[in-house]
Every structure is written in C-alpha cells, then in structure tokens.
C-alpha positions as CSV (number, residue, x, y, z in Angstrom):
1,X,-85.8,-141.2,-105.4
2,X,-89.5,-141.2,-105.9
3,X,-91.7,-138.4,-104.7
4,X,-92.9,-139.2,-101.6
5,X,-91.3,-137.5,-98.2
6,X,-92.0,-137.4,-94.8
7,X,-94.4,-134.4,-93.7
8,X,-93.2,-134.1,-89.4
9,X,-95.4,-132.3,-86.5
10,X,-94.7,-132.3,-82.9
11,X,-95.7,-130.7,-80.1
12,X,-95.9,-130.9,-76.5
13,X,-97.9,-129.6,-73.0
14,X,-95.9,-129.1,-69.5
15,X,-97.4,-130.0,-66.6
16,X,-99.2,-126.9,-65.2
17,X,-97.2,-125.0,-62.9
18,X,-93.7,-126.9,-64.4
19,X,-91.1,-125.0,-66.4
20,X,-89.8,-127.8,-68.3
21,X,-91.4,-130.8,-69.8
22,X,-90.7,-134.2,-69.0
23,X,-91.4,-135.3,-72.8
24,X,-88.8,-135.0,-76.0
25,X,-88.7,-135.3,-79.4
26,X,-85.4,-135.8,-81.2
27,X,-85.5,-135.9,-85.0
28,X,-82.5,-137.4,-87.2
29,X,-82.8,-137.1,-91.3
30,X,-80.4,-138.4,-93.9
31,X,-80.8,-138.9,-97.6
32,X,-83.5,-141.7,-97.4
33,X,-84.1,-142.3,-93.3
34,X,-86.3,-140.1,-91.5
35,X,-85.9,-141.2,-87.7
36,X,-88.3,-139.6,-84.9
37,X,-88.3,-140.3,-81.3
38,X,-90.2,-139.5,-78.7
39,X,-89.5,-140.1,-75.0
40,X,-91.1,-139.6,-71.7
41,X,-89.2,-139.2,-68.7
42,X,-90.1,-140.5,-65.0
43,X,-92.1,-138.2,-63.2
44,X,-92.1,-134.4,-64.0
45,X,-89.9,-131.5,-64.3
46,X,-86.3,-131.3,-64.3
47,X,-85.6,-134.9,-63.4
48,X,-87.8,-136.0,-66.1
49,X,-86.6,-133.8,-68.8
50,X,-82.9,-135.2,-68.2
51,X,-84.1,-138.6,-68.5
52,X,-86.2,-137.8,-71.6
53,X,-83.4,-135.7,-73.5
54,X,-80.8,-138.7,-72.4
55,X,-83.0,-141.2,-74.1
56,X,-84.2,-139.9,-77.2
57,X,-80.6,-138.4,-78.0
58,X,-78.8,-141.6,-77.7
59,X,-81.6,-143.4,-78.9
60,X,-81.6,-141.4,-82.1
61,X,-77.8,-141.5,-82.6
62,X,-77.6,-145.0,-82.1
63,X,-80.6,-146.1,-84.8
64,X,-79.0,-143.5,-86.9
65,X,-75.4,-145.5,-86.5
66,X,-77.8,-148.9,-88.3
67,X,-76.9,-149.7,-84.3
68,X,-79.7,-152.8,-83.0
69,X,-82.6,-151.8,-81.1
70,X,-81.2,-154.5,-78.6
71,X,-78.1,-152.3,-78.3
72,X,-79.6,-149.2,-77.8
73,X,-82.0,-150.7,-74.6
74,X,-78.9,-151.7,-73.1
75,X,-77.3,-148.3,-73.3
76,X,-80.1,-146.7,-72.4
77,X,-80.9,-148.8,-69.2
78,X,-76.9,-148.1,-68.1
79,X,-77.0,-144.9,-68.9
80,X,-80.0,-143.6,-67.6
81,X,-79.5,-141.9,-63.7
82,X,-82.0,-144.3,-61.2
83,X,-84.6,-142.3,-59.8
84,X,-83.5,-141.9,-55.1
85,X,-87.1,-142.6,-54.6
86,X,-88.2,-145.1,-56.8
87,X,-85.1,-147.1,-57.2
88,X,-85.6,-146.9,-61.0
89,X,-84.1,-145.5,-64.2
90,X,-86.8,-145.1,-66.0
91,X,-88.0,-143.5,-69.6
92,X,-90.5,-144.8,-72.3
93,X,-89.5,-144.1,-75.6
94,X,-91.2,-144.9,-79.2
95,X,-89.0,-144.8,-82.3
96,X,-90.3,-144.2,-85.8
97,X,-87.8,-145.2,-88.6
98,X,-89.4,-144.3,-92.2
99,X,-86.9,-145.6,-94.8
100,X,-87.1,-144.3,-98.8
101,X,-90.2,-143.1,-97.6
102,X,-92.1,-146.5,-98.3
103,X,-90.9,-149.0,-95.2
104,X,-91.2,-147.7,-91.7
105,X,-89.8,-149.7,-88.9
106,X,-91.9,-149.0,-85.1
107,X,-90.2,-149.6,-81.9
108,X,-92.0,-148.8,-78.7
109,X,-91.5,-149.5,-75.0
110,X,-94.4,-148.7,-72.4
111,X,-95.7,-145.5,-74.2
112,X,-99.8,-145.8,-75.7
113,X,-99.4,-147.7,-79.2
114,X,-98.7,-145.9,-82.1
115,X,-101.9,-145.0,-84.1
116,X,-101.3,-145.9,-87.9
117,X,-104.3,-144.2,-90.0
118,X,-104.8,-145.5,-94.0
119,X,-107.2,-144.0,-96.0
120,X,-108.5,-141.9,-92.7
121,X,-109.4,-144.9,-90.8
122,X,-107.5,-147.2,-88.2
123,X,-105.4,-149.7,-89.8
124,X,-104.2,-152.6,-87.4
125,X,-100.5,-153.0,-88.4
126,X,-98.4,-156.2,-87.2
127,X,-96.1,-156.2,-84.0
128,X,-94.0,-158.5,-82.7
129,X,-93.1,-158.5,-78.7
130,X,-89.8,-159.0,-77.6
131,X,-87.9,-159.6,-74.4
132,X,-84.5,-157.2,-74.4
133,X,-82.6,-156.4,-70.8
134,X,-85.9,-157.3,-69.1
135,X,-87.8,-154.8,-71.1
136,X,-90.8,-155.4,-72.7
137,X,-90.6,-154.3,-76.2
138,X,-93.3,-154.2,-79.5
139,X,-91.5,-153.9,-82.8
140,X,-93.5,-153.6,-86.3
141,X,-92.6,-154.0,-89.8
142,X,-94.7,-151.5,-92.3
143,X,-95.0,-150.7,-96.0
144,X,-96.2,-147.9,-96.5
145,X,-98.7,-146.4,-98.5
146,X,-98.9,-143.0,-100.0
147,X,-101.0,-140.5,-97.3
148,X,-100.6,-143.3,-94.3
149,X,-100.4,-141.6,-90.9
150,X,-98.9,-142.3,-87.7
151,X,-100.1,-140.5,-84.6
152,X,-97.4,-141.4,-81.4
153,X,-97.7,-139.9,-78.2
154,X,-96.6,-140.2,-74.6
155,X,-99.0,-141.2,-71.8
156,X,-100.3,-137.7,-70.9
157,X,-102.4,-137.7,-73.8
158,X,-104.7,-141.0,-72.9
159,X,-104.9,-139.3,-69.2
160,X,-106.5,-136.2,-70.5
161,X,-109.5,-135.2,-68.2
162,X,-109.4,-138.0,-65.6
163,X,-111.1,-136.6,-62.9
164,X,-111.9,-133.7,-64.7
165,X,-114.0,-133.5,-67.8
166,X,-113.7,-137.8,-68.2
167,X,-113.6,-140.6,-65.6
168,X,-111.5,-142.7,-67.3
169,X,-109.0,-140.1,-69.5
170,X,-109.4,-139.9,-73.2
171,X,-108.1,-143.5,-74.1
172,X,-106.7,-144.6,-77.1
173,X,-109.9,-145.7,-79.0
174,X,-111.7,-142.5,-78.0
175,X,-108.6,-140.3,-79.7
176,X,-108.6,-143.0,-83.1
177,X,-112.2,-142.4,-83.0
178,X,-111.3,-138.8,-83.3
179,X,-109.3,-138.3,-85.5
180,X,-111.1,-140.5,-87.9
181,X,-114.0,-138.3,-87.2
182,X,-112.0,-135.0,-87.9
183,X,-109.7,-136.8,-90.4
184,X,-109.3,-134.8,-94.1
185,X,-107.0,-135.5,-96.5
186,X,-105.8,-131.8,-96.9
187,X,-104.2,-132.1,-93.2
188,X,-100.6,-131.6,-92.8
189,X,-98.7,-133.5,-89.9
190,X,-98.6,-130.4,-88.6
191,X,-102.5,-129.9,-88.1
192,X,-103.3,-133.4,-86.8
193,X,-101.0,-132.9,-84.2
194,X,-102.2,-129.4,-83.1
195,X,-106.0,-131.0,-83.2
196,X,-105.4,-133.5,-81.1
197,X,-103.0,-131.2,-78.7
198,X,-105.4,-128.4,-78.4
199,X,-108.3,-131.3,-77.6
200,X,-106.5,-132.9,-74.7
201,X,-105.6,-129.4,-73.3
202,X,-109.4,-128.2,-73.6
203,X,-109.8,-131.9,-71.9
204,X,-107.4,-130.7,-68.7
205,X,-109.5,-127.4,-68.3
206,X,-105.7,-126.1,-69.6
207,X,-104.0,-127.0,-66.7
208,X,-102.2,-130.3,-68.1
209,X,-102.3,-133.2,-65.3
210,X,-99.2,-134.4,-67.0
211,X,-96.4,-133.9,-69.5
212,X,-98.5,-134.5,-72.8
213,X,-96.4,-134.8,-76.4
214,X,-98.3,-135.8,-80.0
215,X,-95.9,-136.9,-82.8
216,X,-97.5,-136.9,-86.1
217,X,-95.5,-138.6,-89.3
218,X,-97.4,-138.5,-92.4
219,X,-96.4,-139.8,-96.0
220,X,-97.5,-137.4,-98.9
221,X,-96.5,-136.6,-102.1
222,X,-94.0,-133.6,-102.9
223,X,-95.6,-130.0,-103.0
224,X,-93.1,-127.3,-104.3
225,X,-93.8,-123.9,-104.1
226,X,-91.8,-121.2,-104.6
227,X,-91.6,-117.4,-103.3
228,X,-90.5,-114.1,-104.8
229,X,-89.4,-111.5,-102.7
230,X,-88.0,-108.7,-104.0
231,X,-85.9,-107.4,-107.6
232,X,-83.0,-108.1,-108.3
233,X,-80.0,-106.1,-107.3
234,X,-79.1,-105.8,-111.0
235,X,-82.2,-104.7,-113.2
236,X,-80.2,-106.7,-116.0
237,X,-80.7,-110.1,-114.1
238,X,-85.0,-109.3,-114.1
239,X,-85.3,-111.5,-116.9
240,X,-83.2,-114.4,-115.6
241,X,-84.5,-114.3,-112.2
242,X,-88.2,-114.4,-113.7
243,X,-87.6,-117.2,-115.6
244,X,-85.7,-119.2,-113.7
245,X,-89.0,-118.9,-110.9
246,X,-91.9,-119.6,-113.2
247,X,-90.0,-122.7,-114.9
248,X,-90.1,-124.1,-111.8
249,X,-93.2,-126.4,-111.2
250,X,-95.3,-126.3,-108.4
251,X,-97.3,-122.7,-107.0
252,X,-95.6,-119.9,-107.1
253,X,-96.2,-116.5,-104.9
254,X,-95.2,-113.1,-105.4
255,X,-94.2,-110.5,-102.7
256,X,-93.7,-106.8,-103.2
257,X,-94.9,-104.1,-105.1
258,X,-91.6,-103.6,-107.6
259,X,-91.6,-107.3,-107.5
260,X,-95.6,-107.9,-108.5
261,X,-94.9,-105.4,-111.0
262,X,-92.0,-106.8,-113.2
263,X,-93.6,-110.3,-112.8
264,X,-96.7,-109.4,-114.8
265,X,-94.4,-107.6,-117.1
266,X,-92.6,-110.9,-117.9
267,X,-95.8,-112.5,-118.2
268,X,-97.2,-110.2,-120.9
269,X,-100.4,-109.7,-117.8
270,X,-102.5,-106.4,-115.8
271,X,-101.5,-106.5,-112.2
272,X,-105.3,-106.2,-110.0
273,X,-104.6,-104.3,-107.0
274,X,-107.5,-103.8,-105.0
275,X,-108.1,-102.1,-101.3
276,X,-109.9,-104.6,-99.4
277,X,-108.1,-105.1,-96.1
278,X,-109.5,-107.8,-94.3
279,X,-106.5,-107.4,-91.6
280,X,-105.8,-103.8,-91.2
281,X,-101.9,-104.7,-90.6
282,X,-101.6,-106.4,-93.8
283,X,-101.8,-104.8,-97.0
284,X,-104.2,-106.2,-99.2
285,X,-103.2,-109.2,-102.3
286,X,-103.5,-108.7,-105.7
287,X,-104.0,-110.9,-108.8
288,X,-101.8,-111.2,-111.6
289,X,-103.1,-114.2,-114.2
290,X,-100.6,-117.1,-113.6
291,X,-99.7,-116.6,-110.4
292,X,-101.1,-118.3,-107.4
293,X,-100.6,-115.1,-105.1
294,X,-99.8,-111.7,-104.9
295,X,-98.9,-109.9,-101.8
296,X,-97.2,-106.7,-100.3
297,X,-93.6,-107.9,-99.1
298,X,-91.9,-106.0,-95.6
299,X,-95.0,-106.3,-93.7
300,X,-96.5,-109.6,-95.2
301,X,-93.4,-111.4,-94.4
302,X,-92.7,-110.1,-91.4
303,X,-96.2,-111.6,-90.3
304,X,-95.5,-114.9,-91.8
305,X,-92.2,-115.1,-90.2
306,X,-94.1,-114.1,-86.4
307,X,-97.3,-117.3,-87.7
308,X,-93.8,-119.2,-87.8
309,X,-92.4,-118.8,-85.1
310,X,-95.0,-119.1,-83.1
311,X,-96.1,-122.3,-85.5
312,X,-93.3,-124.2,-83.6
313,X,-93.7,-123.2,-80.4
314,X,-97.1,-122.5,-78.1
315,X,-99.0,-122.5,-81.9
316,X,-101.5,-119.9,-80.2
317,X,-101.9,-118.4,-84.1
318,X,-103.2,-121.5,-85.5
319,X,-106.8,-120.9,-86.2
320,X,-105.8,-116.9,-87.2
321,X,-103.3,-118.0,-90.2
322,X,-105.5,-120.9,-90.9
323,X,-108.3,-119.3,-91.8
324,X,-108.0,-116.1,-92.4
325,X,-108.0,-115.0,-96.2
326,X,-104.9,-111.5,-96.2
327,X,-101.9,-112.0,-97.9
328,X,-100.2,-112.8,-94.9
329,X,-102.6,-115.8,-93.4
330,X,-103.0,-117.4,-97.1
331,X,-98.7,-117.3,-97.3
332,X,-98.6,-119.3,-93.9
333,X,-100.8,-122.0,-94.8
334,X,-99.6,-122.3,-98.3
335,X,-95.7,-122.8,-96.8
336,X,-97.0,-124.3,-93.4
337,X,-99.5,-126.7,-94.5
338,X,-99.3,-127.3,-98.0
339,X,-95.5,-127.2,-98.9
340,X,-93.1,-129.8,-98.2
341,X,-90.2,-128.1,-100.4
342,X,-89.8,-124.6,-100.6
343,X,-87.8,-122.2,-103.1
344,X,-87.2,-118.8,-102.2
345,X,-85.6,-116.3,-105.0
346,X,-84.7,-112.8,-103.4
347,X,-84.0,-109.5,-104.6
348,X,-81.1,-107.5,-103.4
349,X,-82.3,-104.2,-104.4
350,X,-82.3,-101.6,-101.7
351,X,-85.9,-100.5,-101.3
352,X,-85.4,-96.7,-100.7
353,X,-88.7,-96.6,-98.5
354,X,-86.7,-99.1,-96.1
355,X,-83.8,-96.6,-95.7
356,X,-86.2,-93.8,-93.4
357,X,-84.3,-93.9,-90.3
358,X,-87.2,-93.8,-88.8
359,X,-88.2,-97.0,-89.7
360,X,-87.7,-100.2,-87.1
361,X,-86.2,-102.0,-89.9
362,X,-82.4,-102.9,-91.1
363,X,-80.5,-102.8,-93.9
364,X,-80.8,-105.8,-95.1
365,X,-84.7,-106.2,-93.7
366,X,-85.5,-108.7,-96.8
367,X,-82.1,-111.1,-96.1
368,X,-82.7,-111.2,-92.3
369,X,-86.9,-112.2,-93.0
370,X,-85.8,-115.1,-95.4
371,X,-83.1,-115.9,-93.5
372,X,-85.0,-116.3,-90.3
373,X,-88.2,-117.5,-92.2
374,X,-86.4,-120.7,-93.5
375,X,-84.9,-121.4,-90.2
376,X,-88.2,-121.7,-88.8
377,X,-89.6,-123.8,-91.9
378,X,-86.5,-126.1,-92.0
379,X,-87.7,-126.7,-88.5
380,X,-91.0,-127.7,-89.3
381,X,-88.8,-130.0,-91.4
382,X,-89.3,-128.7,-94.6
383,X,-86.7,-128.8,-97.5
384,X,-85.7,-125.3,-98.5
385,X,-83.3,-123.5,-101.5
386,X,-82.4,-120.1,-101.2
387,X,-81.7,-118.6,-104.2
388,X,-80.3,-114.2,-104.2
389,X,-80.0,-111.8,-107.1
C-alpha cells in the first residue's frame, strides 16, 4: 500500500425547468480500484435519467467484475430502451479505472475528452480508438503521477453559453485554459469540480441549456486528521482516550469546552479562549499549543454537518465555509478539502446543558452529529474510523 488515494468530486446541473437530470455518476471502490463513471442520457428528463442510471450502473458492475470493455458495450447497447422518436438507444458514458492508485485505465464513448492536468498544465495522454458493436470507442493507458488530475464531463459543459454569453459554447480548450489559469495545488477534487460547475452555470445566465455533470479524480498524498468531540463516558478512560488521539499523526482538532479543557490538561498547556465572533452563530475557537484547532462542539458541529450536506448536494455554501475563518468554516475545509482520512474519537458523557427540555436537541445529540457527519464525508469519499468512549 503506498500513500497515495484517490481524492473524488462530482457534481451536476439539470436542465432548467427539469426535475431530474439526464447525467449520472456511479462510483465503485475496492481495496486498490477506484472505478468512476459518468453517463449522459438521450435527451432530457425522465427518459434520460433511465438511460443514464442504466448505463453507468451496469457499466460500473461489469468493470468491477474485471468484465471487458467490449462486454460491457454489448450489454449496454441490448439493454438500453430505444428512444420512439429517434429510433435509438442511446447514452455516452466515460469510465475512469484508477488501480493502486498509480495506473488509471480511460474509456470513453462520444462524451468531450477527458482533461488530464500534471503539474497544473494539460498533459496530452495516449489513446487508442477502437471499433466495438459499431461504436466508436477511445481507450488510454496512464501512469500516474502523484497530484495528476482528471477533469471528465458530459457535453453540457462545452455547450455552456451558446447563444447566450458565447457563440460557440465554452469548448474544451477554453475550460483547459481555465483551469490551468485557476489551477493551485491546494485544490481538492472537490473544488475543481465546483469551479468549473459554478463557471458554466454563471455561463447559462443559471438557467442550464442542458444536463451539465463535472467529474474530477485527483491523486494526492494521504492527509489524516483527526477530531475530538466530547469526554469520555468514564472520566477513568481521559487518559487513554487522549493518548490514543495525539499519537496519531496527521492534524488534530478539538471540540467542546470539557473536551478543550482535559486536552490541554494532558498536554501540560493554558487553554486561550477569546470572544471574537466573527459568525454570531458560532462560538468563537480557542488555542491550546499543540493543537491545530479548538472549537465549541453542539453548535460547531452541527454547522459542519449542515456545510456537508449541503457540500454534496446544490454546494450553495461553498464560498461561506471556504473562506470564512469561525470554528465552524475552518472545520469544513479542514475535513472537506484537506482530509482524505478521517478519525473521529467521541465522548459519551451526557452534557447536562443538553438535557433542558427545552432544547431542540436529543439524547444522544453528539452520536447522531458524527453519525450523520461521516455519512456525508464517506460520501464525498473519504475514509473514516469512528472511535466511542
């Protein structure tokens, strides 16, 4: 195992005025393959989002079966319903197949080339075209290097602003142009795709022309960082649940005000509290000397956990958690951005402040925010331990 992984971000624009979009990502992970596919259905809507879902979820089973690429084609082509009006059965699909996170495999079919970014600039990788059940196919063989990038998308994104704010639609060199021009070395997966997503939806005036999906698949080293929450249900275990969290490498963060206490006990250090609120729903951090950050914990968390959420879904917080400076905002981008594995020890002591019946919060507020927390960050396919005392 060596300490590279796969850093994922994905998001996608309906059509204005459709519910559903015609574009899907499916995502399959084992030990040492990461396998990504993105698909664009016929047309718009429901129909499209049928074809979409079909293909990139037997698509993504198959490849993760080791089943051939010329296998797959021919399932998809039977399996696929044919469009009344067109007399076709029709969906593009790219697949990205990162194994031991140093060889990727590309497969595409009728969706805009992948963009493959090394050292921040374009980087013209091989491909091979194939013929396979009539289909047009461009395969590539990669090795990877450590921070490569691979920016896939489905056609809505070179069509942003035709007829709008461009003549011609933001082609392919135009978005490799800029994202080299916006390119940093600090930027998750994650931010690359909501950069270039935001950009084509400024481009359509927000009112998307047509289903529009980024993929972005970046290969960076490990970051750990783990997160305190809470003492321990049994004020014997303080000492083994402090050491166990500061042996481990990586940053480490500290939530609560029991909690911030006892860890600069442990660490022989003065806890800095200070009352600068620069949110007024957040309490404000404090410092302890070894420790990366220090932050309230019901309320902090609770706003990380609502970034999160909305993180992988409409992302309408971004530029709030990702560059804001409370306890909160600096949490999210530490987790969101920075992290690609994730520790989380938690305290099961019973805050007494959390049992006012008068309080919107439930008995076991601190299990349900971790709980839910790394459901969302497992999603944003991050590796996460959970660890109670």
């Amino acid at each position: 195992m060596n300490d590279l992984c796969v850093d994922l971000g994905y998001r996608s624009l309906n059509k204005f005025g459709e519910q559903l979009c015609g574009d899907m990502i499916q995502v399959v992970k084992d030990d040492d393959t990461t396998i990504l596919v993105l698909a664009d259905g016929l047309g718009s809507g429901v129909k499209a989002n049928i074809l979409s879902t079909l293909t990139s979820k037997i698509i993504s089973t198959m490849i993760a079966a080791h089943m051939s690429i010329e296998e797959c084609v021919a399932t998809i082509m039977s399996t696929l319903p044919v469009c009344k009006v067109r007399g076709i059965a029709y969906s593009t699909f790219t697949i990205i197949r990162i194994s031991n996170n140093t060889y990727a495999e590309i497969i595409q079919y009728d969706n805009p080339l992948v963009i493959l970014l090394r050292d921040g600039k374009k980087y013209d990788y091989p491909t091979q075209t194939k013929i396979i059940s009539g289909k047009k196919i461009v395969e590539s063989k990669i090795r990877l290097n450590c921070d490569d990038v691979f920016v896939a998308m489905s056609d809505g994104a070179i069509y942003a602003g035709v007829g709008q704010t461009l003549n011609y639609g933001w082609q392919r060199e135009n978005i490799i142009e800029f994202i080299e021009s916006h390119y940093e070395n600090s930027l998750s997966a994650n931010a690359i795709t909501s950069l270039l997503v935001d950009t084509c939806n400024n481009l359509y005036a927000n009112m998307p022309g047509d289903d529009t999906t980024i993929a972005t698949v970046k290969i960076r080293k490990r970051q750990v960082v783990n997160l305190m929450f809470g003492p321990p249900q049994n004020p014997d275990d303080v000492h083994n649940m402090m050491s166990l969290f500061f042996a481990k490498q990586g940053r480490h963060i500290v939530c609560g005000g029991t909690t911030s206490t006892l860890a600069a006990q442990f660490l022989g250090r003065q806890l800095e509290t200070t009352i600068d609120y620069i949110d007024p729903r957040i309490p404000p951090i404090a410092k302890i000397e070894g420790v990366d950050l220090v932050t309230e914990g019901v309320l902090t968390i609770s706003r990380v956990l609502e970034y999160a959420k909305d993180c992988i879904g409409k992302n309408i917080f971004y530029n709030e958690w990702h560059n804001k400076n409370d306890g909160a905002s600096m949490i999210a981008r530490m987790l969101f951005e920075e992290a690609t594995d994730i520790n989380f020890y938690v305290g099961r002591a019973i805050n007494p402040a959390h049992q006012n019946p008068n309080l919107p919060i439930g008995f076991n507020i601190k299990m349900q925010l971790v709980e839910e927390l790394s459901k969302m960050l497992k999603l944003m396919g991050k590796t996460i331990n959970l660890s109670y005392f």
